[in-house]
C-alpha positions in Angstrom: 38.7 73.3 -81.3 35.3 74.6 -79.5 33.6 72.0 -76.9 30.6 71.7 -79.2 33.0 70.5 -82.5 34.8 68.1 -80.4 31.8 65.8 -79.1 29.5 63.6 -81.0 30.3 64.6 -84.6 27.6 64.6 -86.8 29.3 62.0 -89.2 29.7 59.2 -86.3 26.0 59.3 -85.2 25.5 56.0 -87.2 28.2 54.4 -86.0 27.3 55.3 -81.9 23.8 53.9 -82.5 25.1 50.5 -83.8 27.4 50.2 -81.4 24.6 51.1 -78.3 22.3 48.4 -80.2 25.2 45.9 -80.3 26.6 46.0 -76.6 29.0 43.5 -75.2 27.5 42.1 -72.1 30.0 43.5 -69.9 28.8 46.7 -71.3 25.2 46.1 -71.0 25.6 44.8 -67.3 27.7 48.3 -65.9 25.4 50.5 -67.9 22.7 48.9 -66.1 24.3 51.0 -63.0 25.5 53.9 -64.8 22.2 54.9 -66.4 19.7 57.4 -65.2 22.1 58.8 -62.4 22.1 55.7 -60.9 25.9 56.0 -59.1 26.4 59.0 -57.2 23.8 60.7 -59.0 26.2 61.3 -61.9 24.9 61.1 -65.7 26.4 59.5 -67.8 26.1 58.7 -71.7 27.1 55.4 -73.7 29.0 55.0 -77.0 29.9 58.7 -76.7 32.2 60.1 -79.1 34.9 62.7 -78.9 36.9 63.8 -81.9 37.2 60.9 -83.4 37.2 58.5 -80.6 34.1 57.1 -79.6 34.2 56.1 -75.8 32.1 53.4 -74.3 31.0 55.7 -71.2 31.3 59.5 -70.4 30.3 61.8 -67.6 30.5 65.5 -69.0 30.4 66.4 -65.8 33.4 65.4 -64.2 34.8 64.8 -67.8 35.2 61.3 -67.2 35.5 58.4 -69.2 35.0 54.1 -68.8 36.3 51.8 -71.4 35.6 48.3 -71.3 38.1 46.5 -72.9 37.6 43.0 -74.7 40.4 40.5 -75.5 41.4 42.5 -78.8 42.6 45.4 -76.9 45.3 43.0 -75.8 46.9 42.5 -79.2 50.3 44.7 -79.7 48.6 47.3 -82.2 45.3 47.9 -79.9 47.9 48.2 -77.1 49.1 51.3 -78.7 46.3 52.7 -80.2 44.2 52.1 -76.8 47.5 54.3 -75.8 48.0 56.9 -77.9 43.8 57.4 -77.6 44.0 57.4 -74.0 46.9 60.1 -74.1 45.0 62.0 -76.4 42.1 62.3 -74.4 44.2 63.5 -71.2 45.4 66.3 -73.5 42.0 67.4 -73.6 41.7 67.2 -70.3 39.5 63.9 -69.3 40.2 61.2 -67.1 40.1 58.0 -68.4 39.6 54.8 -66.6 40.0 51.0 -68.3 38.5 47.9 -67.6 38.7 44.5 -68.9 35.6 42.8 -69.5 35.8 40.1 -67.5 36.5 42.9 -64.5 32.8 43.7 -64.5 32.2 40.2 -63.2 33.2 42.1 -59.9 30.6 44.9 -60.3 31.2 46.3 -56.9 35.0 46.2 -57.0 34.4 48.4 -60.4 31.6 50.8 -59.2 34.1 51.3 -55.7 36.9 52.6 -58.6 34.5 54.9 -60.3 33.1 56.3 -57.3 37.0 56.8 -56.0 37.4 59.1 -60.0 34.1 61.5 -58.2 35.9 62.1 -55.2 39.5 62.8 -56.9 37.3 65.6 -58.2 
């Protein structure tokens, strides 16, 4: 599967834009220093899908990816899905790094983790 067939398909571009007009406020408070290059001068891009997966943040870039996770990922079947998603992802080669909502309460603990992802690179 070409680069081009892989990210934001066509037939999910409804379901990105509700999900960017309905962000969690953990989600709205780290894109508020992800956006316009803010960290490290990287861009990244919100509710940005890949396959079939859309992903909360992504740097094409470094192909690097943020999820913020919300008390459902904590049930047993999320677990696994969040897993099998996240190995998924690695197969195609991007790094994926998980949050918990509540984690972004500590906004500079987080943004010192994503910075650490740049220089692994």
């Amino acid at each position: 599967m070409s680069h081009d067939r892989i990210h934001n398909a066509h037939y999910l571009k409804d379901v990105r834009k509700e999900l960017r007009n309905n962000a969690t406020p953990a989600e709205a408070a780290l894109w508020s220093y992800l956006k316009n290059k803010k960290l490290a001068g990287r861009k990244f891009s919100r509710q940005h899908s890949i396959e079939n997966y859309i992903v909360d943040f992504y740097c094409s870039s470094e192909k690097f990816i943020i999820e913020l996770d919300g008390e459902i990922h904590q049930q047993a079947m999320n677990v696994v899905n969040d897993a099998d998603r996240d190995a998924r992802l690695h197969e195609l080669g991007y790094k994926v790094l998980r949050f918990e909502n509540k984690e972004v309460l500590n906004i500079n603990i987080v943004l010192s983790k994503i910075q650490a992802v740049f220089k692994e690179h």
